[in-house]
N, C-alpha and C positions, 0 to 999 in steps of 0.2 A: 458325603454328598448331601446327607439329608441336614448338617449342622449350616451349608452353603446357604441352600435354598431360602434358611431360616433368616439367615443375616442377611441374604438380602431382601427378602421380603418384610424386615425390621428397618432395614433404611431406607425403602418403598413406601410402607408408611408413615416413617418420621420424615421424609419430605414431603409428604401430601397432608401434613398436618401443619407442616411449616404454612404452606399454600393455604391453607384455607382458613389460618386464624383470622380472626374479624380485627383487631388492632393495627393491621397492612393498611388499611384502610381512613380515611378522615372525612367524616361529613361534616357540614357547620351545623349547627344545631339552632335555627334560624327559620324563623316564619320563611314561605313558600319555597323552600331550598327541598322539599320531600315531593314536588310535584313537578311532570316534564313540561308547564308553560309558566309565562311569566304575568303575573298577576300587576304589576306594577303602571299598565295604560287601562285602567274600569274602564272605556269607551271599546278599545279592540279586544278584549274579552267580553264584554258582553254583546257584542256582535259577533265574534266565532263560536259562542258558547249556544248564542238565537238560532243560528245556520245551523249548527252541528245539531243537534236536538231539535229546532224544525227540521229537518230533511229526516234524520231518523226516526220522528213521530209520523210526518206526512208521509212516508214511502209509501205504506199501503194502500193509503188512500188514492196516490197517485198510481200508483197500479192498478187500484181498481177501476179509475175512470180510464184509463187506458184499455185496460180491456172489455167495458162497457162499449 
């Protein structure tokens, strides 16, 4: 019983080793291919980049004149 459990707790984790090699895998190894937006229009990035960081800096301040 105890030789069972062994074997298969042995091919348990030689498949989860298969599973998690990082060579499964292929990234390009390429300027902005490492970040989730696409840098290639500088005009609509630096207008979602103004929004996103104005509204996240001004929140508080808009909360305060709201509750003022």
């Amino acid at each position: 019983m105890n030789a069972a459990i062994l074997a298969r707790s042995a091919l348990r984790t030689r498949s989860t080793a298969r599973l998690m090699r990082s060579d499964l895998y292929h990234f390009e190894n390429t300027n902005g291919q490492n970040i989730p937006f696409k840098t290639t229009n500088k005009v609509g990035l630096a207008i979602k980049m103004t929004l996103y960081l104005g509204l996240g800096f001004g929140a508080p301040f808009l909360g305060a004149a709201w509750q003022l």
